[in-house]
Backbone atoms as SQL, in Angstrom:
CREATE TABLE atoms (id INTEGER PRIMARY KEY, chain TEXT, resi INTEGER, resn TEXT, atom TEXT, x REAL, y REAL, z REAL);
INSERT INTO atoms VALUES
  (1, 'A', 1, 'UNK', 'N', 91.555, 95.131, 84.595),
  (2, 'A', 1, 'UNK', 'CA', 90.727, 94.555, 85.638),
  (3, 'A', 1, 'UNK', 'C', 89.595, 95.530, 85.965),
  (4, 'A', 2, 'UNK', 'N', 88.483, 94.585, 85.828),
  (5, 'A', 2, 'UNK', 'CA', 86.849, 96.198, 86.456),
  (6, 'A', 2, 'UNK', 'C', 87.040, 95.966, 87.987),
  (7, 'A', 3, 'UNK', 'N', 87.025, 97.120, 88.306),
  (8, 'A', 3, 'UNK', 'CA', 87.129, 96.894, 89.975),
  (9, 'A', 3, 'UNK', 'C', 85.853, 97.060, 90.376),
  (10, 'A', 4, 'UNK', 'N', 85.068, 97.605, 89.825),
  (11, 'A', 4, 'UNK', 'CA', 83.639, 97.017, 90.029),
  (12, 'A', 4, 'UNK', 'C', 82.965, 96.075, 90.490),
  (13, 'A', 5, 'UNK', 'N', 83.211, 95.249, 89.357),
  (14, 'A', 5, 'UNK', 'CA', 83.202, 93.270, 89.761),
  (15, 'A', 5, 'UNK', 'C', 84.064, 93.140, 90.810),
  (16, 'A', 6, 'UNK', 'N', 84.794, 93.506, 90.641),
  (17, 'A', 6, 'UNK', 'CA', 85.728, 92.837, 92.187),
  (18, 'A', 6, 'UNK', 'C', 85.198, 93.032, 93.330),
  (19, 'A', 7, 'UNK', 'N', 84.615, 94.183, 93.315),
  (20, 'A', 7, 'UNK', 'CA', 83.824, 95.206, 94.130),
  (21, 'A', 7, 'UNK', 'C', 82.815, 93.937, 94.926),
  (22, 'A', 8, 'UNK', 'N', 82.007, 93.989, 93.817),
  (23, 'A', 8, 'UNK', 'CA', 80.697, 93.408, 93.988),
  (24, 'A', 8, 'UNK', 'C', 80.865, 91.942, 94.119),
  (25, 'A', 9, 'UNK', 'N', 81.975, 91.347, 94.064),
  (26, 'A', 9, 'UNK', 'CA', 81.979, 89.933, 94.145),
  (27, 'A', 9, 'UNK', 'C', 82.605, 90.118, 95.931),
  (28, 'A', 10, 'UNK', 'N', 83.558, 90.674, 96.247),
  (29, 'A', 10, 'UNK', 'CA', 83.502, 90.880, 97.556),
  (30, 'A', 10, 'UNK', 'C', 82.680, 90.877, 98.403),
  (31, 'A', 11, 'UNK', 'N', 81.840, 91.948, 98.410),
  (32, 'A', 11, 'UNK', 'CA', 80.448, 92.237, 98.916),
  (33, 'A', 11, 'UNK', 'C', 79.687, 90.600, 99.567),
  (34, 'A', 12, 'UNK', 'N', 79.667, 90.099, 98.205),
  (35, 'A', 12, 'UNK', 'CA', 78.703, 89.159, 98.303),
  (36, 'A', 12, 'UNK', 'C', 79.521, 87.848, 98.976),
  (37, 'A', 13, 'UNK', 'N', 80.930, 87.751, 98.691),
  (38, 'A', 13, 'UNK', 'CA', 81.580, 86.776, 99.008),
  (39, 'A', 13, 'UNK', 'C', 82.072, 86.699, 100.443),
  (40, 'A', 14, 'UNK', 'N', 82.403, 85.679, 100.727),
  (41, 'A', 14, 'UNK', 'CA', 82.743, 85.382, 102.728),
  (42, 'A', 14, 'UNK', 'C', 84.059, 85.982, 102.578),
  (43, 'A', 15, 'UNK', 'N', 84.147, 86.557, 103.861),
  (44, 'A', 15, 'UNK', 'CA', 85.215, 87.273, 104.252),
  (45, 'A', 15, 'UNK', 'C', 86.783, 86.416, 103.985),
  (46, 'A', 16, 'UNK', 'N', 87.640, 87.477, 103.633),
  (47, 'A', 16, 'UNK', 'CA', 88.896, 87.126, 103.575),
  (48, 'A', 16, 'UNK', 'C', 90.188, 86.625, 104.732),
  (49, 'A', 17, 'UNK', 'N', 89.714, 87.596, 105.237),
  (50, 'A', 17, 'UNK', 'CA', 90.301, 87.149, 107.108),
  (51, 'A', 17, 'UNK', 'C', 89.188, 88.036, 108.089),
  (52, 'A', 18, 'UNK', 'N', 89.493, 87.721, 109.498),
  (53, 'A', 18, 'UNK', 'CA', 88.867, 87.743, 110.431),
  (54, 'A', 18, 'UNK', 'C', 90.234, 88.727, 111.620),
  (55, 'A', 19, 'UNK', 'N', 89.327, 90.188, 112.196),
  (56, 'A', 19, 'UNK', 'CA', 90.366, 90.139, 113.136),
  (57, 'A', 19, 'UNK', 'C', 89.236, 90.017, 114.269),
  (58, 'A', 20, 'UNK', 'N', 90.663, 89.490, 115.165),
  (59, 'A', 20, 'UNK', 'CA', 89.868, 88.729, 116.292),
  (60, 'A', 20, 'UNK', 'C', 90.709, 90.019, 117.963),
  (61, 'A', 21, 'UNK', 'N', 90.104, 89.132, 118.706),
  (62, 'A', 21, 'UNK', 'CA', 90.245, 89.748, 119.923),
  (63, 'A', 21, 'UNK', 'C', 91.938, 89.913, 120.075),
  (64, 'A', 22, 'UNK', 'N', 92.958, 89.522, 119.361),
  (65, 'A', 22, 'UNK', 'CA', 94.587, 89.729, 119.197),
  (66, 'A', 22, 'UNK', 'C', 94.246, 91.309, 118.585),
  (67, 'A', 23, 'UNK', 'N', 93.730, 91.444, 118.168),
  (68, 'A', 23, 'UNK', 'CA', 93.921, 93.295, 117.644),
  (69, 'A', 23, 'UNK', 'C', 94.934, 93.185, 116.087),
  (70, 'A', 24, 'UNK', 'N', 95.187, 94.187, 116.040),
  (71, 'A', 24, 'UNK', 'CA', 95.677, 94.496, 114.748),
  (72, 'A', 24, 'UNK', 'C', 97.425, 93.940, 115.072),
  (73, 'A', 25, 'UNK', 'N', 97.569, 92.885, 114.297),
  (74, 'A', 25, 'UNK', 'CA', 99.395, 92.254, 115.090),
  (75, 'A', 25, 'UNK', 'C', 100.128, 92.830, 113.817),
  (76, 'A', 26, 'UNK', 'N', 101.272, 91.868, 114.175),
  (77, 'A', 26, 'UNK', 'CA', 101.996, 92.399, 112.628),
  (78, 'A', 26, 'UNK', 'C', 102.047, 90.815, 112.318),
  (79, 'A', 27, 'UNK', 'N', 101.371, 89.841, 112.104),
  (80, 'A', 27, 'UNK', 'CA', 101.059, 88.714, 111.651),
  (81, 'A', 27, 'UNK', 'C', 99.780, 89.164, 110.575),
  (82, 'A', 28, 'UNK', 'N', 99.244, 89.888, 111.431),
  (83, 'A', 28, 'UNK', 'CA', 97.331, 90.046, 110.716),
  (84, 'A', 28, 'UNK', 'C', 98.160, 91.066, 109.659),
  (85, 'A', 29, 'UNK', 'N', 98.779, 91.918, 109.633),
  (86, 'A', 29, 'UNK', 'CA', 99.286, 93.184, 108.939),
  (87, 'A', 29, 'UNK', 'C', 100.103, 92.465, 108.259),
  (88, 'A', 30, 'UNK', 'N', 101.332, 91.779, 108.127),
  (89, 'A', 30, 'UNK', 'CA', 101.888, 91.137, 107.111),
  (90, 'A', 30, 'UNK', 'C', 100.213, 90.374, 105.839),
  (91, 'A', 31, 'UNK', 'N', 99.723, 89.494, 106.652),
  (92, 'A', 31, 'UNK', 'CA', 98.820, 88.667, 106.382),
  (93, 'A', 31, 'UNK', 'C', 97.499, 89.215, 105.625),
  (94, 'A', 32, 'UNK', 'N', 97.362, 90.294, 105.590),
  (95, 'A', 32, 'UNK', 'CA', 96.365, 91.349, 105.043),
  (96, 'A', 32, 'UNK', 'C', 97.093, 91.667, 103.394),
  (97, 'A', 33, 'UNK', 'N', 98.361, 92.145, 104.039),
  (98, 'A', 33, 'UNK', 'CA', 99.084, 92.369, 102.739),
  (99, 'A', 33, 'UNK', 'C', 99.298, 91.550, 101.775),
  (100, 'A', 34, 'UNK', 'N', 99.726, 89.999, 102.091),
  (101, 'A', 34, 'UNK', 'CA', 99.733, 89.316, 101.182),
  (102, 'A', 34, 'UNK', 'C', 98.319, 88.877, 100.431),
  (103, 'A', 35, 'UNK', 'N', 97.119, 89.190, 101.279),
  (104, 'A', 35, 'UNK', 'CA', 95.904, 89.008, 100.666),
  (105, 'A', 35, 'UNK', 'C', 95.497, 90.026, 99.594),
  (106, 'A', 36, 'UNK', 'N', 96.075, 90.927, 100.072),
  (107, 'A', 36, 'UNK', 'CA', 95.905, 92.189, 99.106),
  (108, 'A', 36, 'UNK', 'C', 96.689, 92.209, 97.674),
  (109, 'A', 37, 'UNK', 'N', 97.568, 91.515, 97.546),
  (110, 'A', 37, 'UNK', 'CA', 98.918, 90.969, 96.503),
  (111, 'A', 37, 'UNK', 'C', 97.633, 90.289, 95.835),
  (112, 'A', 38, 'UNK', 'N', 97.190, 89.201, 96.386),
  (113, 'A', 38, 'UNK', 'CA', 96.569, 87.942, 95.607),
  (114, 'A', 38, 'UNK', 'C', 95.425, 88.414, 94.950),
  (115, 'A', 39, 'UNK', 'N', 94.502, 89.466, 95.698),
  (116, 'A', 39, 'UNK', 'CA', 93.004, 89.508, 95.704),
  (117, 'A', 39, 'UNK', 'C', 92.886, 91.152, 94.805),
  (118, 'A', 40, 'UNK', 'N', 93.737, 91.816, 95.599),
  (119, 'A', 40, 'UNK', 'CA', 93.491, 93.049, 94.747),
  (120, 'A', 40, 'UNK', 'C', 92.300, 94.115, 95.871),
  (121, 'A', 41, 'UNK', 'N', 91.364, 93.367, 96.042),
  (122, 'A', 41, 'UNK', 'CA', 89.781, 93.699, 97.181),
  (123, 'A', 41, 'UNK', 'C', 90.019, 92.827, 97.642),
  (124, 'A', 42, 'UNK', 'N', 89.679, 93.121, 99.108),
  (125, 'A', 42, 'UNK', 'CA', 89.297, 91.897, 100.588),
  (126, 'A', 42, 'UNK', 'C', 88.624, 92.442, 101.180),
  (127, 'A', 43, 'UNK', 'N', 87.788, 91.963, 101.569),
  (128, 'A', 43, 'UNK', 'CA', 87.021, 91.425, 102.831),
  (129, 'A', 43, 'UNK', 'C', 87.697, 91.183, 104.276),
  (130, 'A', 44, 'UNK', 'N', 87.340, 92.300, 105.103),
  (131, 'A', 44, 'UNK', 'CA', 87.398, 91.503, 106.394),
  (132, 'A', 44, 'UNK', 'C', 86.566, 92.043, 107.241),
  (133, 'A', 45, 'UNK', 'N', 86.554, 90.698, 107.718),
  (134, 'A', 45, 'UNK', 'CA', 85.377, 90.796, 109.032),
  (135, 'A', 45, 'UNK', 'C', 85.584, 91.051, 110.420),
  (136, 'A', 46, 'UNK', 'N', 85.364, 91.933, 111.380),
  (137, 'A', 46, 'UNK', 'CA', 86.109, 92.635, 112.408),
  (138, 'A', 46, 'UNK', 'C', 84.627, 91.764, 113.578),
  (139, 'A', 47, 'UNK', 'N', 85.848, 91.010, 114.961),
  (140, 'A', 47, 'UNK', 'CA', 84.767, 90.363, 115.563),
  (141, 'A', 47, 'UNK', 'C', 84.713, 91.024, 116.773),
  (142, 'A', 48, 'UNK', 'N', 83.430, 91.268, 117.780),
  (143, 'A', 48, 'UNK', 'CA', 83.180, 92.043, 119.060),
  (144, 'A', 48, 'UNK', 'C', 84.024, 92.198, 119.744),
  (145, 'A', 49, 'UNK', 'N', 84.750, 91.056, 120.095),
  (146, 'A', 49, 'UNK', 'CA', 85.774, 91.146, 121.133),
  (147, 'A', 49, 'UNK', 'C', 86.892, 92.478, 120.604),
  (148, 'A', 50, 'UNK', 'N', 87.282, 92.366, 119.092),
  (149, 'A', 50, 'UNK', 'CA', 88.212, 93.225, 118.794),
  (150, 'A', 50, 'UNK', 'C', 88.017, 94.897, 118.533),
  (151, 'A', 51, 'UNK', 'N', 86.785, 95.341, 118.532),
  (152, 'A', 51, 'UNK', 'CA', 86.100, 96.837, 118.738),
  (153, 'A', 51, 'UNK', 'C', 85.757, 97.196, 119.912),
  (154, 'A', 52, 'UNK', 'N', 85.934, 96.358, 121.048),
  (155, 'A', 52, 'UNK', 'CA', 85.526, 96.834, 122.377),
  (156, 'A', 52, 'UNK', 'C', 86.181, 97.798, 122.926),
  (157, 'A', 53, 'UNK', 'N', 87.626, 98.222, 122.777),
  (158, 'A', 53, 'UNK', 'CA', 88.505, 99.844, 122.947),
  (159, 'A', 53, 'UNK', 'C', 88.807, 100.265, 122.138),
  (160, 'A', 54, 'UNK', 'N', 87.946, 100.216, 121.248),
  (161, 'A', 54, 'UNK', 'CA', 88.190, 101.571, 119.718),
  (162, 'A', 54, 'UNK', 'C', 86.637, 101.382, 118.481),
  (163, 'A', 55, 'UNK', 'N', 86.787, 102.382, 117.948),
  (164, 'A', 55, 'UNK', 'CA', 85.797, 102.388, 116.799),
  (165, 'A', 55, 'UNK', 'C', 86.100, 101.405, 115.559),
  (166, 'A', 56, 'UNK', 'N', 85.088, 101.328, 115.310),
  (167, 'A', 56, 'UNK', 'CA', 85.308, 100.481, 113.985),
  (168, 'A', 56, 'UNK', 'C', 86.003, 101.169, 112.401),
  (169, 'A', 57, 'UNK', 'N', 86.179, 102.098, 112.698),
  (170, 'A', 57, 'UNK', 'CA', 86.302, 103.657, 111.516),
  (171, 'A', 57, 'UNK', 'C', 87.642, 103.436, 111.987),
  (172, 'A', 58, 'UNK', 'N', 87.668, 103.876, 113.110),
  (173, 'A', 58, 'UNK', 'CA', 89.270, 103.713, 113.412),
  (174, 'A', 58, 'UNK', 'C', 90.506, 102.449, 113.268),
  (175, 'A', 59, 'UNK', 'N', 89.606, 101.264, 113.518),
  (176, 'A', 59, 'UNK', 'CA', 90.640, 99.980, 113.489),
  (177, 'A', 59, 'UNK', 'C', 90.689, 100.285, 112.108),
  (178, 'A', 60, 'UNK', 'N', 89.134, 100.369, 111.022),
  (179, 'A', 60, 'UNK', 'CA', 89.683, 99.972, 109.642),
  (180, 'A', 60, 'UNK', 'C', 90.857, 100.894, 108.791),
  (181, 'A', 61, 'UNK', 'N', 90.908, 102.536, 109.201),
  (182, 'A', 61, 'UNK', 'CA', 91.865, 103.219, 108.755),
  (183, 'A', 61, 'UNK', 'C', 93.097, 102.811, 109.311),
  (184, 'A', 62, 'UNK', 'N', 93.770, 102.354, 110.614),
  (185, 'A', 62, 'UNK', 'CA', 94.749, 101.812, 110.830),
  (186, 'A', 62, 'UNK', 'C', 95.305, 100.671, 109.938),
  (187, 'A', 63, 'UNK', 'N', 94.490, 99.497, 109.993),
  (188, 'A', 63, 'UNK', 'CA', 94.753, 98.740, 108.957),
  (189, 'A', 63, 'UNK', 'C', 95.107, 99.295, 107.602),
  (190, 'A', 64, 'UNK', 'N', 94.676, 100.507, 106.977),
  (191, 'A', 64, 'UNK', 'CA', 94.940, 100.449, 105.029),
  (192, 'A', 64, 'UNK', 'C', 96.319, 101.336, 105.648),
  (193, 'A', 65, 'UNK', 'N', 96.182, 102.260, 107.097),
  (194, 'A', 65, 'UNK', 'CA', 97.381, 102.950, 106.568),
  (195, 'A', 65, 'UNK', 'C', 98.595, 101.919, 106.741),
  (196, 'A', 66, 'UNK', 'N', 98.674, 100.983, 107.849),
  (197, 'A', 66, 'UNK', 'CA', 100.009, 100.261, 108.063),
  (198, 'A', 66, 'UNK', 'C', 100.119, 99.044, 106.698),
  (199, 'A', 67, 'UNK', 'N', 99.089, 98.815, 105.779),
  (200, 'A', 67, 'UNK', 'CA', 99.196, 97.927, 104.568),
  (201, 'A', 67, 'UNK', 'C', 99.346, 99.211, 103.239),
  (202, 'A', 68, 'UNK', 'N', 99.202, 99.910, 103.454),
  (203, 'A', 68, 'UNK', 'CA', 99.813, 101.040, 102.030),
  (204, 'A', 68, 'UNK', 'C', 98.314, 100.669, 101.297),
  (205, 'A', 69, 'UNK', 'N', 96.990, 100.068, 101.663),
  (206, 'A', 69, 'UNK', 'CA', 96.051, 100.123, 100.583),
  (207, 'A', 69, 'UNK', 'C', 95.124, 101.593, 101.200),
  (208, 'A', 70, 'UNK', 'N', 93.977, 101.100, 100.316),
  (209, 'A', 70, 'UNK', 'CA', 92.949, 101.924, 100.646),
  (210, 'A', 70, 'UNK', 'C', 91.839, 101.782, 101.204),
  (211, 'A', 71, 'UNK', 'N', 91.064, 102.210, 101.823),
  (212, 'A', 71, 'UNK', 'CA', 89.968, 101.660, 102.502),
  (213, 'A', 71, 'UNK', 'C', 88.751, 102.347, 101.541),
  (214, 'A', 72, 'UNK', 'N', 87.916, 100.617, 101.072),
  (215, 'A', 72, 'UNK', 'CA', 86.860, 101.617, 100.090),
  (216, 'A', 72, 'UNK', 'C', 85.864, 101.828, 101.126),
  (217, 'A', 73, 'UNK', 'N', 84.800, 100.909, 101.565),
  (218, 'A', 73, 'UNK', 'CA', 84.005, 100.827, 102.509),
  (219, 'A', 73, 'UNK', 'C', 83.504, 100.297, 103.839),
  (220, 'A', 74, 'UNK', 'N', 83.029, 100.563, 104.365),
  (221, 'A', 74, 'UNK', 'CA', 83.073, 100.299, 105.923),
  (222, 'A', 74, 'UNK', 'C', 81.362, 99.928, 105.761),
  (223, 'A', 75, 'UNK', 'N', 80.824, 98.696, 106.549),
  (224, 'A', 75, 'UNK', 'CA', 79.645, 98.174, 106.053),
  (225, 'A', 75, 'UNK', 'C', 79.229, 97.295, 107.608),
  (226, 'A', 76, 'UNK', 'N', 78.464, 97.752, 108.914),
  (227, 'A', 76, 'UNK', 'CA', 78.890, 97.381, 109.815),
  (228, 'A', 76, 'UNK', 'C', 80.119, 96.720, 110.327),
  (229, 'A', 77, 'UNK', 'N', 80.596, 95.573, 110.814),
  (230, 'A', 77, 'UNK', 'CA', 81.671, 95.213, 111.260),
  (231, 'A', 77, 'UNK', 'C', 82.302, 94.539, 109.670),
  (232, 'A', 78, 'UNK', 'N', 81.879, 95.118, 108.482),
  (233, 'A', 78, 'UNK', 'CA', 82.832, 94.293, 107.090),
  (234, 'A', 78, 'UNK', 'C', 83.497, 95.653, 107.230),
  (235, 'A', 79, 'UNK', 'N', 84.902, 94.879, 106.440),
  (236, 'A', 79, 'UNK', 'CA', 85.670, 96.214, 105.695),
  (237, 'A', 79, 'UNK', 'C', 86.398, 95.862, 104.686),
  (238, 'A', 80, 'UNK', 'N', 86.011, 96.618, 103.736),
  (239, 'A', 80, 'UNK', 'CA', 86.856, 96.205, 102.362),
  (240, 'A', 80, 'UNK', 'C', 87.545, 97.331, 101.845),
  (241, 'A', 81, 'UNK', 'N', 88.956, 96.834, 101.860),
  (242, 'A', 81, 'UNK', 'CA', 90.177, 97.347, 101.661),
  (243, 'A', 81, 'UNK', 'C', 91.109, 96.910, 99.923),
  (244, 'A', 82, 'UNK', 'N', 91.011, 97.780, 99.201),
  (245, 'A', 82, 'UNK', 'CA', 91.644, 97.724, 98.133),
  (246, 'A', 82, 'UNK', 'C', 92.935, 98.402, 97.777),
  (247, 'A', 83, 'UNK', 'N', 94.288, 97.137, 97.077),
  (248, 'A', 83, 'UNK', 'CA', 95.592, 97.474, 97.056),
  (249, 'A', 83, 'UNK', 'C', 95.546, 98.857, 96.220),
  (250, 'A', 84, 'UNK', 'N', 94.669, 99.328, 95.307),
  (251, 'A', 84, 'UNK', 'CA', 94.542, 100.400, 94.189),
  (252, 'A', 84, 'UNK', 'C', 93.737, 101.357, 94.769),
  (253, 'A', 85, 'UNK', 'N', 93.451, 102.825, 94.637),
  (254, 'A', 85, 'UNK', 'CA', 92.663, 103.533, 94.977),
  (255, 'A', 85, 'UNK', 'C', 91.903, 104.020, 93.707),
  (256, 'A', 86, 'UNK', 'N', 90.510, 103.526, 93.875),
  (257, 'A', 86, 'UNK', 'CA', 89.526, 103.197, 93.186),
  (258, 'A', 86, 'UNK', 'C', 87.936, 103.835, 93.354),
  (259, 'A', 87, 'UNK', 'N', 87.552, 104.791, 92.380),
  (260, 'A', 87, 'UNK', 'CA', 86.299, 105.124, 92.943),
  (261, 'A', 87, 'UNK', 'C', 85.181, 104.305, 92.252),
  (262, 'A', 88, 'UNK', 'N', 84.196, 103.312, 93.370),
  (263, 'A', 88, 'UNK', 'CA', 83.276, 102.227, 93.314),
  (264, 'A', 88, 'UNK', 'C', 82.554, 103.050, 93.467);
């Protein structure tokens, strides 16, 4: 698999999930993971309500550490998180 393309089809493609003003649950955290099974790279899109008591750096490293992935990039409120650790 080029993780490249995966890369770059992410980027360009609509987000995978959405966290919302619920914060990081263990619904969204199960639910991340299984996206990460399917997709390999995701997309997610982090909405105002849910950065209003924390950084955006911070929600997205919480998320890869409680899903075992990696966090490639942080791109205003996108974050794309890959099950492999991968240098794009």
């Amino acid at each position: 698999m080029d993780y490249q393309n995966e890369y770059k089809r992410a980027l360009i493609s609509q987000p995978h999930c959405i966290l919302g003003k619920k914060g990081i649950s263990e619904e969204f955290i199960t639910h991340v993971s299984k996206l990460l099974k399917k997709y390999k790279i995701i997309k997610i899109k982090v909405l105002k309500s849910a950065i209003s008591q924390s950084n955006i750096k911070n929600l997205a490293k919480q998320i890869s550490n409680e899903t075992n992935s990696h966090l490639i990039d942080v791109r205003g409120r996108m974050v794309i998180l890959s099950k492999l650790k991968t240098k794009i």
